[in-house]
C-alpha positions as CSV (number, residue, x, y, z in Angstrom):
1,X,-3.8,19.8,-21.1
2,X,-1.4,17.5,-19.2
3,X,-1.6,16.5,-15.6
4,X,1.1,15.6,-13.3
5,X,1.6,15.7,-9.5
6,X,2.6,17.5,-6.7
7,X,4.0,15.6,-4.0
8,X,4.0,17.0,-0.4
9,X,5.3,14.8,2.5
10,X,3.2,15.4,5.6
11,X,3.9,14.5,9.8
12,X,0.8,13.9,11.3
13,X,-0.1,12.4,14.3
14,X,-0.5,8.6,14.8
15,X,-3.9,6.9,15.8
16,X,-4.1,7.4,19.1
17,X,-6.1,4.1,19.4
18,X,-3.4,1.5,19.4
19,X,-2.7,-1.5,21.6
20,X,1.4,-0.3,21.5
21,X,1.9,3.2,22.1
22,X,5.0,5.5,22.2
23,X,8.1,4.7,24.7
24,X,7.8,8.2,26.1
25,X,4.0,9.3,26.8
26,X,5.2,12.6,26.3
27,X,6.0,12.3,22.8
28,X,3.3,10.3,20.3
29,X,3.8,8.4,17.8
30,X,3.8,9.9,14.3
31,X,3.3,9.0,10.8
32,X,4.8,10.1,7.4
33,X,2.5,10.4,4.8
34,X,2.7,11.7,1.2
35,X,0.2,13.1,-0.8
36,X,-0.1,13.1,-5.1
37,X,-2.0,16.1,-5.7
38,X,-3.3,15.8,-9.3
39,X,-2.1,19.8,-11.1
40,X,-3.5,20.6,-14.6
41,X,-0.6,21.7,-16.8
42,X,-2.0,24.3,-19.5
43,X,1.0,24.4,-22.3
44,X,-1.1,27.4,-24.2
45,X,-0.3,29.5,-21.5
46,X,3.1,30.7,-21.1
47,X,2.3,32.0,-17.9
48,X,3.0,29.7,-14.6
49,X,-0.4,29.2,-14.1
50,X,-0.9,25.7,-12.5
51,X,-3.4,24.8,-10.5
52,X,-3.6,22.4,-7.5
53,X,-7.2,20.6,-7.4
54,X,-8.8,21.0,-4.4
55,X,-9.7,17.5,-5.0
56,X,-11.3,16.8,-1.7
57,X,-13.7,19.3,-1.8
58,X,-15.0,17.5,-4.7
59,X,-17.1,14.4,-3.5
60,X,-17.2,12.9,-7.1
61,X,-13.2,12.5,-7.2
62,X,-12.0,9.5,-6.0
63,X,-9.3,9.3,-3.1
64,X,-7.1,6.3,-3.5
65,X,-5.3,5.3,-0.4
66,X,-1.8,2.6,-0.5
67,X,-0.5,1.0,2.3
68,X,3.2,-0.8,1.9
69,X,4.3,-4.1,3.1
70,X,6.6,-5.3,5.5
71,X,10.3,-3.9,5.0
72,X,9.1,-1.1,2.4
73,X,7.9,2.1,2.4
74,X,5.2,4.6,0.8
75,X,7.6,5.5,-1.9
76,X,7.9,2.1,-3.7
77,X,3.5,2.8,-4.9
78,X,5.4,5.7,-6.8
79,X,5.3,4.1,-10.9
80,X,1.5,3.0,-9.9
81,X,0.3,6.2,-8.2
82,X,2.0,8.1,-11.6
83,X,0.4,5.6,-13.9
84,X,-3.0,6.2,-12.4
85,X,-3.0,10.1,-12.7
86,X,-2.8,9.7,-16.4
87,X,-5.3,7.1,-16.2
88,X,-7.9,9.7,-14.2
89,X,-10.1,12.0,-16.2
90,X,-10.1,9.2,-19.7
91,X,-11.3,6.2,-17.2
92,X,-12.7,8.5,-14.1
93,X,-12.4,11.2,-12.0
94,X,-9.3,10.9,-9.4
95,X,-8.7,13.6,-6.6
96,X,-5.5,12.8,-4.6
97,X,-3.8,10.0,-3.7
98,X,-1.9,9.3,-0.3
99,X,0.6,6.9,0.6
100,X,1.8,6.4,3.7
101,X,4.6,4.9,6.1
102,X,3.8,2.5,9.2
103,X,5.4,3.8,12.5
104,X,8.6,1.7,12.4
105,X,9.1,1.9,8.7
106,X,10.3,4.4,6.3
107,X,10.4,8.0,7.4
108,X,7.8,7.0,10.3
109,X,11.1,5.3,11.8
110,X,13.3,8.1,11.8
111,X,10.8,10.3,13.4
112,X,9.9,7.8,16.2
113,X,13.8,6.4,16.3
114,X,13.5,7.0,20.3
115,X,10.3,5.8,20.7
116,X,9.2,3.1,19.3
117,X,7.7,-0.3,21.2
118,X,9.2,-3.1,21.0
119,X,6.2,-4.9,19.4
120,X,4.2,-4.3,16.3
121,X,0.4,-5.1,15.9
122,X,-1.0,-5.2,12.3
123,X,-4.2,-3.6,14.0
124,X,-2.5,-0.2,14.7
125,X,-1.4,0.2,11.2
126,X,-5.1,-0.3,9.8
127,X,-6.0,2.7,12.7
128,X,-3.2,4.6,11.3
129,X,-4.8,4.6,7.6
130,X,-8.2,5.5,9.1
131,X,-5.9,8.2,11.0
132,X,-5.2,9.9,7.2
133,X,-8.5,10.0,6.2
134,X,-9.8,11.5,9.7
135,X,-6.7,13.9,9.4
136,X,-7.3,14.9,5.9
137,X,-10.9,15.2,6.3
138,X,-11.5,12.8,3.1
139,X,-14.9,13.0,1.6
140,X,-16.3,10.8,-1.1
141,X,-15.4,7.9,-2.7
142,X,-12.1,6.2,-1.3
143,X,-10.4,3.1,-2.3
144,X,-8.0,1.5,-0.1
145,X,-4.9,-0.2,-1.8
146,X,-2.2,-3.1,-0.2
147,X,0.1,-4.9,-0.3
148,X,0.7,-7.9,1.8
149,X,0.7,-6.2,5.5
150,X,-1.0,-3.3,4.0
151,X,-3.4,-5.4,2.3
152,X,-4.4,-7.1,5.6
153,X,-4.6,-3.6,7.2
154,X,-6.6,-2.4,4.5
155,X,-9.2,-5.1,5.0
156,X,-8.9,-4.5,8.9
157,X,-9.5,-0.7,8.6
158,X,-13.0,-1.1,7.0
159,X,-14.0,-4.2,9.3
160,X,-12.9,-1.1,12.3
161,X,-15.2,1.2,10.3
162,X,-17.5,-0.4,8.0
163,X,-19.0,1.8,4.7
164,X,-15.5,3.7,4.7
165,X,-13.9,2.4,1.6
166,X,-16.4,2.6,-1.4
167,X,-13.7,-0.1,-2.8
168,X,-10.4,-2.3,-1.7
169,X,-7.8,-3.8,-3.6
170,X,-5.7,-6.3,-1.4
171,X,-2.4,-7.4,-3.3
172,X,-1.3,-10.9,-2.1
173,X,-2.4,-10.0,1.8
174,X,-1.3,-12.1,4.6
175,X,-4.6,-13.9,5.6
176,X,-4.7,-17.3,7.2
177,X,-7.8,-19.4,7.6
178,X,-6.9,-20.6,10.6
179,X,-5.1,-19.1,13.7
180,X,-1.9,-19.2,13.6
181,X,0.7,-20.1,17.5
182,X,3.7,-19.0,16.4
183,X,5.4,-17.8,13.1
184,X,8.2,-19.2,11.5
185,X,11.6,-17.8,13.0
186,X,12.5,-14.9,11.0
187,X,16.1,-14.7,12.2
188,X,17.4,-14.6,9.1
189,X,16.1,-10.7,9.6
190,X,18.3,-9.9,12.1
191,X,21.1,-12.0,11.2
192,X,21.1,-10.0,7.4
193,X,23.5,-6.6,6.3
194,X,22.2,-3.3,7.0
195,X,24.9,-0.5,6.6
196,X,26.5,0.0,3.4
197,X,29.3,2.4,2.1
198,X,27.4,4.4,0.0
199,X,24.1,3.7,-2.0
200,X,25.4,2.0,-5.3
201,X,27.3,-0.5,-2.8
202,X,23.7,-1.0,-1.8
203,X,22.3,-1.5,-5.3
204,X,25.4,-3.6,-6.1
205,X,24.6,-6.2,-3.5
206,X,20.7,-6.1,-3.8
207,X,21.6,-7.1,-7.7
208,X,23.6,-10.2,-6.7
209,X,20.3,-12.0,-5.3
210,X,17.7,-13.0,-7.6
211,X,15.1,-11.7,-5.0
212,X,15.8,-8.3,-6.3
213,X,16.9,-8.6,-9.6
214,X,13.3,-9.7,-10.1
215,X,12.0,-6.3,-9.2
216,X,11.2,-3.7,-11.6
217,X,14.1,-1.4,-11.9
218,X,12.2,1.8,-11.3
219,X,11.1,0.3,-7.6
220,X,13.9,-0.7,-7.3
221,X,16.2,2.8,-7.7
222,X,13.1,4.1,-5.4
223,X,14.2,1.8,-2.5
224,X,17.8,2.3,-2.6
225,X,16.5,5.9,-2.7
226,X,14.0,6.4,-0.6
227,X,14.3,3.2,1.8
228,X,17.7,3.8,3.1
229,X,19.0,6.8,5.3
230,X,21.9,8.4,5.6
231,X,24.3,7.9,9.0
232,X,27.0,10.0,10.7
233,X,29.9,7.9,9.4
234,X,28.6,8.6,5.8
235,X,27.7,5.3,5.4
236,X,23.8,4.1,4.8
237,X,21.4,1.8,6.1
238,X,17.6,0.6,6.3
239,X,15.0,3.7,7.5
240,X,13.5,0.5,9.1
241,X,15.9,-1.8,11.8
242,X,15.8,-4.9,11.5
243,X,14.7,-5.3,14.6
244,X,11.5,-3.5,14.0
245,X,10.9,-5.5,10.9
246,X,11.1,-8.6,13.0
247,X,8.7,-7.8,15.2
248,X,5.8,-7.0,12.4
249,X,6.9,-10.8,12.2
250,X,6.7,-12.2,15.3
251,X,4.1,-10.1,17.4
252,X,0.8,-10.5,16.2
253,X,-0.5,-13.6,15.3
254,X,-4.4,-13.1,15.5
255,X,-4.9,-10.5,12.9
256,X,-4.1,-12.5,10.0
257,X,-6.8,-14.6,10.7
258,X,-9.8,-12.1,12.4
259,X,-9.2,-10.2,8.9
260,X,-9.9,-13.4,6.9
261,X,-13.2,-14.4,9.1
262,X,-14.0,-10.8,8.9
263,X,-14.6,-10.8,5.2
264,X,-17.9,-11.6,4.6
265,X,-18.8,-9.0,6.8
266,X,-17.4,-6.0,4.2
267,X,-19.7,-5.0,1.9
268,X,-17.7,-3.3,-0.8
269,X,-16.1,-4.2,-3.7
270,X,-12.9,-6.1,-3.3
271,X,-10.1,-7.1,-5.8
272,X,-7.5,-9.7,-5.0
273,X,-4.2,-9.2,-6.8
274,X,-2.3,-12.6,-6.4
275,X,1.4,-13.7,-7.7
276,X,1.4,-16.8,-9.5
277,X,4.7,-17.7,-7.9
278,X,3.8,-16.1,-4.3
279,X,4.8,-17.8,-1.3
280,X,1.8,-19.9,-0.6
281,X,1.9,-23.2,-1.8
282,X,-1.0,-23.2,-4.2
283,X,-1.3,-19.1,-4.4
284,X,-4.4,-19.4,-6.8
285,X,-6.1,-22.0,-4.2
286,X,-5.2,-19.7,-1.8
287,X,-6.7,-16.4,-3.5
288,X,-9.9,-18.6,-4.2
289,X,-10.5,-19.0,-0.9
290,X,-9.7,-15.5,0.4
291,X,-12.1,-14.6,-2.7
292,X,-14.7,-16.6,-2.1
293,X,-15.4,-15.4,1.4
294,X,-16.3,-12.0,-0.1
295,X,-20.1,-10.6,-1.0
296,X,-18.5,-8.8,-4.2
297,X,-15.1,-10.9,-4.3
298,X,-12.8,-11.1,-7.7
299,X,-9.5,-11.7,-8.6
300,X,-6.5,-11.7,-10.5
301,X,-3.2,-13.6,-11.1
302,X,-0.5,-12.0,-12.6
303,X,2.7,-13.9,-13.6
304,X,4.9,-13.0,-10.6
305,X,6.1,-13.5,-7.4
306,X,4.9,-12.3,-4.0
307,X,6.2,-8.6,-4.2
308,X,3.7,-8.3,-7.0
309,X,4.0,-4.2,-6.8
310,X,7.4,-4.1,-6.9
311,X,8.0,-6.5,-9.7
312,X,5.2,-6.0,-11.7
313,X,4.0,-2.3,-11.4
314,X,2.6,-1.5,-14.6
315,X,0.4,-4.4,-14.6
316,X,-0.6,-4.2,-11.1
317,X,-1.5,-0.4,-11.9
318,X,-3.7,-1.3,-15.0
319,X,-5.5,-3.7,-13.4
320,X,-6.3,-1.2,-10.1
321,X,-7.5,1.3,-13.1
322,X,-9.8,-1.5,-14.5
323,X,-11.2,-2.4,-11.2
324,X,-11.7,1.0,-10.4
325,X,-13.1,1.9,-13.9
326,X,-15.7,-1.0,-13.4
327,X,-17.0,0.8,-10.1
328,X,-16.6,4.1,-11.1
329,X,-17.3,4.6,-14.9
330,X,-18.1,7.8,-16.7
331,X,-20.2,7.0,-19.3
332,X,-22.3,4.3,-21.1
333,X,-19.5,3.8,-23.6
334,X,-17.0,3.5,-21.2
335,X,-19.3,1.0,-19.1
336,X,-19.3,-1.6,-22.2
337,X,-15.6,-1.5,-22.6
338,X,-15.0,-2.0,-18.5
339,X,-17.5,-5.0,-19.0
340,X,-15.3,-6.7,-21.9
341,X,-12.5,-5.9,-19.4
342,X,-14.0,-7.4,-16.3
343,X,-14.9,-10.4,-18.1
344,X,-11.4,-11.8,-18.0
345,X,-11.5,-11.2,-14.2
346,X,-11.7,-14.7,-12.0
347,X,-14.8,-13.7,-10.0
348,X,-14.4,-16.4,-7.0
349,X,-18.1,-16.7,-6.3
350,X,-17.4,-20.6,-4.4
């Protein structure tokens, strides 16, 4: 038997504990979310006889939740979230995985286009991931996945609710040891194009910078895809405006650094996923010290830049199958291979 997915995009209602709400208290916030439901293919029947797994009415399955970064969207965890079905049932036992969109990005922004603040606080993304699992009633074993804003959030949503997450993995997050006045002036996000003829203009131009051409291509055809809409001229631009992005920039500069003193404080499992040509200026340093703050800290480096995801997804997906493997192994056999595995993870114990 094979398994593949069934993907259903879901509105539900944003957190509703948030320190910036809706511009119209009539009409909350919302959030786009899509689920991978894992469906057992049986090829000896000729019959259409699929079946969804009513995976979260088994508590053994494990729930994997990703969370995007700034200026993406839920669709870019697509190649992982595939790669990991076919991992499930050979490493462990995988219910469904969700993915979902912060209220300004993706299809969150079109369906809060009218009413969305004009600020952005990291915090009310974490409550919108606990939102997910409180609106999909999730039982059992979850593990929280992302990337950079979504791996700060991540961290944030189980300091908010502690003994949530049986497991994190927090690629390259934005946390700062110290607290930071006033970020950099992201102008250059405002100042950037944002409507394009058509969508191959769009994948025209992304090739012409280096910053994209070091994605993988499959993310890449996803964003042109998925992270552009179309307008009534017939021309397309970014799901999420510019000016939004800029303000997941500019508008929050305490949560960065209550997530890293909050560390020690979570008790599961964490994996830190860390380019080795991210933005910091020493990136392993950096991951160390993140790390090392942790009661069951490790991490990996893989040979890439910050958008470690986007330009590395295969290897970023088999290492979130090792980690989770390691937790979450079947059998004795298994066990011994995850060890010889895990023993080539950094474990930052400082």
């Amino acid at each position: 038997m094979a398994s593949k997915l069934k993907i259903t995009t879901h509105s539900i209602p944003a957190s509703s504990i948030r320190l910036f709400n809706s511009k119209n208290k009539n009409k909350p916030l919302r959030i786009s979310v899509n689920s991978y439901n894992p469906v057992i293919e049986n090829h000896q029947d000729d019959n259409d006889n699929d079946n969804d797994n009513d995976d979260n009415d088994d508590n053994s399955k494990i729930t994997i939740i990703f969370a995007h970064a700034t200026g993406y969207h839920k669709e870019v965890w697509e190649p992982i979230i595939r790669g990991l079905n076919e991992k499930r049932g050979k490493r462990w036992s995988g219910g469904t995985m969700y993915a979902l969109d912060a209220t300004n990005h993706g299809d969150s922004a079109i369906l809060n286009q009218d009413i969305l603040p004009d600020s952005f606080k990291w915090t009310d993304y974490a409550r919108d991931i606990l939102q997910v699992i409180d609106h999909f009633n999730i039982k059992g074993p979850i593990v929280g996945v992302g990337h950079s804003l979504g791996g700060c959030a991540i961290l944030m949503a189980e300091l908010f609710r502690s003994g949530t997450f049986s497991a994190l993995v927090s690629i390259d997050p934005v946390l700062y040891p110290f607290k930071v006045k006033q970020y950099n002036s992201f102008s250059s996000v405002l100042s950037r194009r944002d409507v394009w003829p058509n969508r191959e203009a769009v994948k025209s131009s992304f090739l012409r910078h280096t910053f994209f051409r070091a994605w993988d291509p499959e993310v890449l055809d996803l964003h042109v895809q998925y992270g552009l809409r179309d307008l009534p001229s017939g021309e397309v631009t970014l799901k999420c405006p510019k000016d939004q992005e800029s303000y997941v920039f500019e508008h929050d500069h305490d949560t960065v650094f209550d997530a890293f003193t909050g560390l020690p404080e979570i008790q599961c499992p964490i994996l830190f996923i860390t380019g080795s040509r991210s933005f910091s200026i020493n990136p392993q340093d950096s991951a160390l010290l993140k790390a090392s703050r942790c009661k069951n800290g490790h991490l990996i480096i893989i040979n890439c830049g910050h958008l470690v995801p986007l330009e590395k997804p295969h290897e970023t997906m088999e290492t979130i199958s090792n980690f989770i493997s390691h937790n979450y192994f079947v059998n004795e056999f298994e066990a011994n291979r995850v060890n010889e595995i895990i023993d080539r993870v950094i474990s930052a114990k400082l």
